[in-house]
C-alpha positions in Angstrom: -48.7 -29.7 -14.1 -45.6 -32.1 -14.6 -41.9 -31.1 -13.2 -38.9 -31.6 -14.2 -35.9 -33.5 -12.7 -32.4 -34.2 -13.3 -31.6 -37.6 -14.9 -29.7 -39.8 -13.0 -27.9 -41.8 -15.5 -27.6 -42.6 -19.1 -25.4 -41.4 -21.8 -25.3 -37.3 -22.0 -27.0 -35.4 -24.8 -26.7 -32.0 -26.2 -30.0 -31.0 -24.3 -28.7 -31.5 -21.2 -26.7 -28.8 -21.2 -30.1 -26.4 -21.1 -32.5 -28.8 -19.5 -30.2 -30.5 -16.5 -29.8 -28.3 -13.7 -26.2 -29.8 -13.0 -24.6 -28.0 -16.6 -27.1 -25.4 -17.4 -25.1 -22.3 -15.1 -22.0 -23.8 -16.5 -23.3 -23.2 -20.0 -25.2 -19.9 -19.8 -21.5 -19.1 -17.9 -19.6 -20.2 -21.3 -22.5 -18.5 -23.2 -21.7 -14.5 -21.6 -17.4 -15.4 -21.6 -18.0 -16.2 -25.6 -20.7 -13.0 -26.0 -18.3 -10.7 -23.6 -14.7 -12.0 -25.6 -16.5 -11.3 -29.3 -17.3 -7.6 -28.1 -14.0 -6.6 -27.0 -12.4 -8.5 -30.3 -14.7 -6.2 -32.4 -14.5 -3.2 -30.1 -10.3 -3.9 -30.7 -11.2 -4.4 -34.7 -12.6 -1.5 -34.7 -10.4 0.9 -32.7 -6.9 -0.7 -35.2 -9.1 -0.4 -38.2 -9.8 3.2 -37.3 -6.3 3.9 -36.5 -5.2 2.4 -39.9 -7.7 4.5 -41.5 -6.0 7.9 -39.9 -2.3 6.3 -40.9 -1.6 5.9 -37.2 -0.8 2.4 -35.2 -0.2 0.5 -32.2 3.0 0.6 -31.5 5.1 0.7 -27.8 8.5 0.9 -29.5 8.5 4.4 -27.8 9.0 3.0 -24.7 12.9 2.3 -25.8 13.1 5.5 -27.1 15.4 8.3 -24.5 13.0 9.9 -21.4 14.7 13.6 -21.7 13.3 14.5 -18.7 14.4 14.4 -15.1 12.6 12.9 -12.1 12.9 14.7 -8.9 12.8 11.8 -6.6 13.7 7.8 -8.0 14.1 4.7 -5.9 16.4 2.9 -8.5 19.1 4.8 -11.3 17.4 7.5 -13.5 18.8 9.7 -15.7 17.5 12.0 -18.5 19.0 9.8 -21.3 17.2 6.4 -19.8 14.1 5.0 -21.7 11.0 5.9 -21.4 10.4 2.4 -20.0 12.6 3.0 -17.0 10.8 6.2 -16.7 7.9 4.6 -16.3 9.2 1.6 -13.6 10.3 4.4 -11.3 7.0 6.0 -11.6 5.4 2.7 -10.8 8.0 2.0 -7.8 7.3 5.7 -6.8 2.9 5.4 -6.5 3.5 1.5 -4.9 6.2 3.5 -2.5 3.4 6.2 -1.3 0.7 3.7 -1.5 2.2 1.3 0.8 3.2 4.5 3.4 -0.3 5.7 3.4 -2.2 2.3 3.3 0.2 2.1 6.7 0.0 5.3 8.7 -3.9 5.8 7.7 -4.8 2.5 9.3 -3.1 3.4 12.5 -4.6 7.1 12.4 -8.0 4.9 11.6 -7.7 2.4 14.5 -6.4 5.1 17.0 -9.2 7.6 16.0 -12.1 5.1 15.8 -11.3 3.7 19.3 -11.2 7.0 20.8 -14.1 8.2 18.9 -15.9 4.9 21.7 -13.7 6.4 24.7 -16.2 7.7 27.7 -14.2 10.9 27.7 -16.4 13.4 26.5 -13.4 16.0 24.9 -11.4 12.9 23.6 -14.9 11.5 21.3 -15.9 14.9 20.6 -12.4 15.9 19.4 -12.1 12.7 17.7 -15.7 12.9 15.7 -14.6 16.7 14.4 -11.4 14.7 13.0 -13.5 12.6 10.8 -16.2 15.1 10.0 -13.8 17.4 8.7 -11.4 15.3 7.0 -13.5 13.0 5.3 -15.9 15.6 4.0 -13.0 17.9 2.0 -11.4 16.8 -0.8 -7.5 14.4 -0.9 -6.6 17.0 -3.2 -7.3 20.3 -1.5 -5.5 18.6 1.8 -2.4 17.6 -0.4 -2.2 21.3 -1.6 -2.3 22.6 1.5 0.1 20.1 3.3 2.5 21.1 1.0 2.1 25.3 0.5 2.5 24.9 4.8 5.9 22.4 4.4 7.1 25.3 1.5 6.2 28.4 3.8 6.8 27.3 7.1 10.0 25.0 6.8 13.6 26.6 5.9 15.8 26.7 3.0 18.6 24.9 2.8 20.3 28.2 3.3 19.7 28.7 6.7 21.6 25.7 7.8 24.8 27.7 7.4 26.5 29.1 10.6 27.1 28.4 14.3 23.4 29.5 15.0 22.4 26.7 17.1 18.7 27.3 15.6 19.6 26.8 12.2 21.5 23.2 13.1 20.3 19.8 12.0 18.0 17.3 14.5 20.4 15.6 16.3 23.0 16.4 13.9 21.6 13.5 11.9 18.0 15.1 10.0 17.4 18.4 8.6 13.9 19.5 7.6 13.8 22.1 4.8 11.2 23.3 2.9 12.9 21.2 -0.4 12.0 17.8 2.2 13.5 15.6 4.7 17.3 14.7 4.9 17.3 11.9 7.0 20.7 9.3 6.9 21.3 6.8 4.2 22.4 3.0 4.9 24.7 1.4 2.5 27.0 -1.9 2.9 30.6 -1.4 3.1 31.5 -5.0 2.9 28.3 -6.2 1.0 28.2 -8.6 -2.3 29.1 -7.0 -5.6 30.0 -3.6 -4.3 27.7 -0.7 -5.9 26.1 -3.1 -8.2 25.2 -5.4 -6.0 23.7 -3.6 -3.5 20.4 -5.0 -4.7 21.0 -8.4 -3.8 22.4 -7.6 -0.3 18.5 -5.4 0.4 17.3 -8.9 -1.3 18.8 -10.8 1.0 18.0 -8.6 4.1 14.4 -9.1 3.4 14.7 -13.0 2.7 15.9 -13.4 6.3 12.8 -11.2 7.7 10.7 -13.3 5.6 12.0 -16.4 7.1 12.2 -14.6 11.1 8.6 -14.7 10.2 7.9 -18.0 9.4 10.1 -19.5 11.7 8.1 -17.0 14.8 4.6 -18.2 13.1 5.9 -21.7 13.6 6.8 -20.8 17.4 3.7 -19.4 17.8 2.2 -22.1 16.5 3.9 -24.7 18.8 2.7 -22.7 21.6 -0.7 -22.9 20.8 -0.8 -26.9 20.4 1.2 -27.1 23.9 -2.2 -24.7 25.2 -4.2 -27.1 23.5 -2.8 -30.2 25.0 -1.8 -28.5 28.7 -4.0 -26.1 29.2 -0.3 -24.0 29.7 1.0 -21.3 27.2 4.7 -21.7 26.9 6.2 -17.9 26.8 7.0 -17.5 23.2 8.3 -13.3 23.6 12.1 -13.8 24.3 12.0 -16.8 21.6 10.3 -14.5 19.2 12.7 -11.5 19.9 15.4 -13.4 19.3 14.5 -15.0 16.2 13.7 -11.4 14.5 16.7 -9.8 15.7 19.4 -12.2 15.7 19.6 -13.2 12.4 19.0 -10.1 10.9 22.1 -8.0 13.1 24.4 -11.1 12.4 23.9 -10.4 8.5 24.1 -6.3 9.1 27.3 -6.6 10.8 28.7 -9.3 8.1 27.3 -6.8 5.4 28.9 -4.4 7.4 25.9 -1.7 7.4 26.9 1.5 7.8 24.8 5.1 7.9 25.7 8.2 5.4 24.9 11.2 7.5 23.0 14.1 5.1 25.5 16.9 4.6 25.3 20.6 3.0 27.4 21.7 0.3 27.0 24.3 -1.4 23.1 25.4 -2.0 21.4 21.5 -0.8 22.2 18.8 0.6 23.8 15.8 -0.3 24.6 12.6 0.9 21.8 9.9 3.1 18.1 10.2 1.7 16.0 12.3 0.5 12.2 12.5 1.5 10.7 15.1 -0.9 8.1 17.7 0.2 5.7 16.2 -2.6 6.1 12.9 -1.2 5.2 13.8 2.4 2.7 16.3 1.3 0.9 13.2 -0.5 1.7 10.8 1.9 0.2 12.9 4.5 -3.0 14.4 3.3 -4.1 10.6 2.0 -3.5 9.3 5.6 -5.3 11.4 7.3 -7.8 12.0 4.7 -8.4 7.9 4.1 -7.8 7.6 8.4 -11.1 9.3 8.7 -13.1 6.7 6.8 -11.1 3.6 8.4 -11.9 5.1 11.6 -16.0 4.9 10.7 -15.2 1.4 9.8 -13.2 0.5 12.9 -15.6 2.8 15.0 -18.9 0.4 13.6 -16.8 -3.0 13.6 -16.3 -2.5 18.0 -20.0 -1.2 17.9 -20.6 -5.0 16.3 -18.9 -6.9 18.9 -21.9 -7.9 21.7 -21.5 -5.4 24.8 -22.0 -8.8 26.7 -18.4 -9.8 25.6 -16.8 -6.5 27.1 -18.6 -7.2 30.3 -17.6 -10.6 30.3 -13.8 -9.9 29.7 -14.1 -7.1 32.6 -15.8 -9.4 35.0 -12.4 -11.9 34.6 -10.2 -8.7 36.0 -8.8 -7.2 32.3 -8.0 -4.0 32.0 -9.5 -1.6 29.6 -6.7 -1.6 27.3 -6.4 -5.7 27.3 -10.1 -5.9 26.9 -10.2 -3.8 23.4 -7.1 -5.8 22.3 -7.8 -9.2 23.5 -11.3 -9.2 23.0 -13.1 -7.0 20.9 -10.5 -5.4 18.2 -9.9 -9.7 17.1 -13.7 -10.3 16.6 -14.4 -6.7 14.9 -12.0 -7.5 12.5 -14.5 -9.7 10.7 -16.5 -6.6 10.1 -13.5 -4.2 9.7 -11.8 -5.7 6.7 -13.8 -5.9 4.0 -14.6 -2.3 3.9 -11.0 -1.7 4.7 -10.0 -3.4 1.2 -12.1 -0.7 -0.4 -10.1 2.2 1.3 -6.6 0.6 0.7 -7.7 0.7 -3.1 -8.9 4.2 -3.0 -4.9 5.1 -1.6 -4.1 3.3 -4.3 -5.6 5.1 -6.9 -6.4 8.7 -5.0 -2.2 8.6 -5.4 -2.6 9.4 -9.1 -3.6 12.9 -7.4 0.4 13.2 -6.8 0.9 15.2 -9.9 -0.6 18.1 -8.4 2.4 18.7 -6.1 5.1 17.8 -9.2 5.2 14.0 -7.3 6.7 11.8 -9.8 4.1 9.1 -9.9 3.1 6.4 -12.8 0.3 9.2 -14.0 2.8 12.1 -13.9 5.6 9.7 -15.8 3.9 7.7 -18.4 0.4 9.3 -18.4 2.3 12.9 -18.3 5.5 13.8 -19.8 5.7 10.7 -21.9 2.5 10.8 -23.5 3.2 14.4 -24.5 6.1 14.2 -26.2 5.6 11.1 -28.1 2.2 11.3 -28.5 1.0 7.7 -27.5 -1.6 8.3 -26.1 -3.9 5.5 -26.5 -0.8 3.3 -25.7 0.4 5.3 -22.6 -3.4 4.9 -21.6 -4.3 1.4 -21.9 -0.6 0.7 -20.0 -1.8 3.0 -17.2 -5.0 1.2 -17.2 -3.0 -2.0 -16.9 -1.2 -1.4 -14.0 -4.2 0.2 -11.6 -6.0 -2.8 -13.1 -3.1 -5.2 -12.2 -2.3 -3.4 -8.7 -6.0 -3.6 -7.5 -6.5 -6.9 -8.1 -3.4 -7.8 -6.5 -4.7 -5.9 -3.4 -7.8 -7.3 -3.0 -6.7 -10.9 -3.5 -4.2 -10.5 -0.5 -6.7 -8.8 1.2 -9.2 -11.2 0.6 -6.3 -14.1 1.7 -6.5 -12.3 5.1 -10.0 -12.1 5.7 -10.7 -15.5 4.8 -8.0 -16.3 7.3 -10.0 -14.3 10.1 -13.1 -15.4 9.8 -14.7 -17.4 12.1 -14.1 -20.9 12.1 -17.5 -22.8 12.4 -17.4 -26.9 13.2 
């Protein structure tokens, strides 16, 4: 029985590309892109040929075309008489706004829970292990309808804000919580760049200085950890830290000259500061606590990872509880934690497309909705909606994945 081995020199031939080990994955990789790229070019032959043969074709001039149709809540200018392409951006901005609140508050109700669900307190485990049973095991969409019939039957009408009642006043003279949603103050620059128009670039350049407070802290911290290195002494970074988030950022408030518009009612609603509406909270809500019960089983089984040898270490040093689980344990369980967490931040993602149950403006109420309806698109509305889930998860799991590789355990 003869083997074979790869060459080590001399010119290269054709059959090297299937014999030698060294190209043959390469070429059975090039192989299955050329195989996979012909099927979708005659799946796509197919589908246009098809449409010709109906008299219909691909077209996405419809997305200049006029909306007509209002959106309840926007994040940037919307009217009825804007395209359906700015339709659809606000939809976007809208599931990336409730995505990014939920992927948020359901990891802290997911941490919180699954530590507690460990604690030796018998009520606070128990009470903690119905909290994922039941949550996790009903539907998203029957806790976003029922979030939001409790907000429309238990909350007020703007209505009975009127009076001198002191029960029918706003929080603190500054919030008022009605059964339409939340009125909480607006900000808004009175001596910012461009006046109204421009009030994009002043938010612009409010984040670009908390973007560089955090590199500037990361380099601190940093700094402090070669001076450990060296010394065997930890400078103390907090104050230094403190400083270089805050600073900066209320020097360029105060130049801006931020200022707060306080919500006020006129006539039948409010107007005036922001508006948080009831579909948005309802849908916020019910995918936090509903995706906080699975995060919780992940953060519960990432501690349960972590030797018991290491906890009894750290207490035998004189930590406390509290310093042990965040010192200790919750840094090496993230190596277990985050990769299903990936999975769950992706399910917000798309369980948000759920928001048109509750009349929440989303990308699939906007151009999977009302504008495939009425201009009939819909294998264009379609593949765009596929697009941007496509585009959005992907982009989630790569910075994900950026952050995990970043924890993992450094071996020599």
């Amino acid at each position: 029985m003869s083997t074979t081995t790869d060459p080590q020199g001399g010119t290269f031939r054709l059959s090297m590309l299937l014999n030698d080990t060294r190209y043959r994955s390469l070429t059975m990789q090039v192989i299955a892109a050329v195989v996979l790229a012909l099927a979708i070019g005659y799946l796509y032959s197919n589908l246009v040929t098809n449409l010709r043969a109906a008299g219909l074709n691909i077209s996405y001039a419809f997305l200049g075309n006029p909306a007509g149709y209002d959106i309840n809540q926007t994040l940037i200018d919307y009217s009825s008489q804007s395209t359906n392409l700015r339709a659809a951006v606000v939809g976007i901005l809208n599931t990336l706004l409730v995505a990014f609140l939920a992927c948020v508050t359901a990891t802290i109700f997911g941490v919180i829970a699954g530590v507690l669900r460990l604690s030796n307190n018998w009520l606070v485990s128990k009470l903690m292990a119905v909290y994922v049973e039941i949550f996790r095991n009903i539907p998203v969409l029957i806790w976003i309808v029922i979030i939001f019939t409790i907000m429309i039957a238990v909350l007020p009408g703007p209505r009975a804000f009127r009076g001198d009642d002191p029960e029918s006043r706003m929080l603190l003279d500054l919030f008022a919580f009605t059964n339409r949603g939340v009125y909480i103050p607006g900000p808004y620059f009175t001596r910012g760049i461009g006046g109204e128009e421009g009030s994009i670039l002043n938010w612009l350049m409010v984040i670009g200085v908390l973007i560089a407070s955090l590199f500037a802290t990361r380099a601190v911290t940093a700094r402090a950890n070669a001076t450990q290195a060296a010394t065997g002494v930890r400078p103390n970074t907090l104050w230094t830290n403190l400083a270089i988030w805050f600073v900066p950022l209320i020097a360029l408030l105060f130049v801006l000259g931020l200022t707060w518009e306080v919500p006020a009612l006129k006539g039948f609603n409010f107007s005036g500061g922001i508006k948080v509406g009831g579909p948005l909270i309802a849908l916020w809500f019910a995918l936090s606590i509903y995706t906080g019960a699975f995060i919780a089983e992940n953060v519960r089984a990432g501690i349960q990872a972590v030797s018991k040898g290491q906890t009894e270490a750290a207490g035998a040093l004189g930590l406390r509880p509290n310093r042990i689980m965040s010192l200790v344990v919750l840094p090496q369980a993230l190596r277990v934690i985050i990769p299903p967490l990936i999975s769950q931040y992706l399910n917000i993602t798309k369980n948000s497309s759920l928001a048109i149950a509750v009349g929440y403006a989303d990308i699939t109420a906007t151009l999977g909705g009302i504008t495939l309806n009425q201009t009939g698109r819909a294998i264009e509305c379609v593949l765009l909606l596929m697009l941007f889930y496509l585009v959005i998860s992907l982009l989630i799991s790569a910075f994900m994945n950026v952050y995990n590789n970043a924890m993992k355990l450094k071996e020599r």
